[in-house]
C-alpha positions in Angstrom: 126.7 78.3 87.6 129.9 76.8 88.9 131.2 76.5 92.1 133.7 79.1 91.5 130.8 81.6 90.4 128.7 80.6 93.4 131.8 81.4 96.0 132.0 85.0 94.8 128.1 85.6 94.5 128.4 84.2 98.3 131.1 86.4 98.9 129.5 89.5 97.5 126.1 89.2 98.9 128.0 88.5 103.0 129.7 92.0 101.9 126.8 94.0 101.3 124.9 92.5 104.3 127.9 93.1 106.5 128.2 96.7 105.0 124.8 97.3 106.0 125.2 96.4 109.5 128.5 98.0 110.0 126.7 101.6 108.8 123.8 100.9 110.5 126.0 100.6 113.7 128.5 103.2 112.9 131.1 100.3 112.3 133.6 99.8 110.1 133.0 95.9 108.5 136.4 94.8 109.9 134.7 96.6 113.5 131.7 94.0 112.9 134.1 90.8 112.3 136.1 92.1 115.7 132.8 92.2 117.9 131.8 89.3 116.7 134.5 87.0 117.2 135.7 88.4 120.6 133.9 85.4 123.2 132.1 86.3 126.5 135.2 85.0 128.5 138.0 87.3 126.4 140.3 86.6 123.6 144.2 87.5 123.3 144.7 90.0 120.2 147.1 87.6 118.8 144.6 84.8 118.7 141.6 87.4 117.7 144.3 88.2 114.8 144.4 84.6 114.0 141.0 84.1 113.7 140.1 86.6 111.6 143.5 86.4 109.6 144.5 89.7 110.0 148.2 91.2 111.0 148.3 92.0 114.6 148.8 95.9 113.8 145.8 96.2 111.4 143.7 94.3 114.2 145.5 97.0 116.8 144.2 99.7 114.9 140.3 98.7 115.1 140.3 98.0 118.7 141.5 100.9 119.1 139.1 102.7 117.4 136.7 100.5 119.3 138.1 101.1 122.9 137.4 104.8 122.6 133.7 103.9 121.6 133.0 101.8 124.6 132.3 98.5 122.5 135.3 97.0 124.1 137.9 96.9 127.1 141.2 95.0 127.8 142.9 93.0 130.9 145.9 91.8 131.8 145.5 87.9 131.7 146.6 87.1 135.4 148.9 84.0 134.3 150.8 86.2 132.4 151.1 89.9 132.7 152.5 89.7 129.3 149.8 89.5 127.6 146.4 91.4 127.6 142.4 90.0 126.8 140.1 91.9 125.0 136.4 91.7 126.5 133.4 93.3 125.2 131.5 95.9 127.7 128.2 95.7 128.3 128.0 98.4 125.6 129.8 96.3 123.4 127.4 92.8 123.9 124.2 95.1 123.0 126.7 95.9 119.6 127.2 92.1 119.5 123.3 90.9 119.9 122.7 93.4 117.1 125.0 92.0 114.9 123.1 88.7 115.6 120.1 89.9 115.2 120.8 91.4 111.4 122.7 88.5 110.4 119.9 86.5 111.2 117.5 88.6 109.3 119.4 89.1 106.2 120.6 85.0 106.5 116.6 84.4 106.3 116.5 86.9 102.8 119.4 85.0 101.4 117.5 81.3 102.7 120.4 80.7 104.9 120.4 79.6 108.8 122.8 81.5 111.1 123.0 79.8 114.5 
């Protein structure tokens, strides 16, 4: 197999592990990638969207969908009222250590180590 073919085979099998623990947590697999990238000391939705390469507006709709489920909460960032930080509640970190906990099992059936 080339690298090409190896990429995608990758790509597929993070999919259906990712699909696995968005259902099992009632998620949506963009939900998943937004829980996990959000740090314990906040992110800005414009650097979230960056990070996960996403249009601010698409990223807007998940956390909303994820505000009214508890999993996260926003502030305004006290430099600059302008702009707002998304935190995950406490709700939202048992989500996150989950998520961890999945990954790691499913890394371990495709003989990858998630740290």
């Amino acid at each position: 197999m080339n690298l090409s073919e190896l990429l995608i085979n990758l790509h597929i099998n993070i999919l259906y592990f990712l699909r696995l623990i968005a259902k099992k947590n009632h998620l949506s697999i963009q939900q998943v990638l937004c829980v996990y990238s959000i740090p314990i000391d906040g992110i800005t939705q414009t650097n979230l969207a960056n990070s996960l390469a996403i249009d601010v507006s698409t990223l807007s709709r998940n956390l909303d969908k994820l505000l009214l489920l508890n999993i996260i909460y926003k502030r305004s960032v006290p430099e600059d009222e302008r702009f707002v930080k998304i935190f995950l509640t406490s709700y939202g970190k048992t989500i996150f250590k989950h998520i961890i906990h999945d990954l790691n099992v499913y890394c371990k059936h495709m003989n990858l180590n998630h740290n």
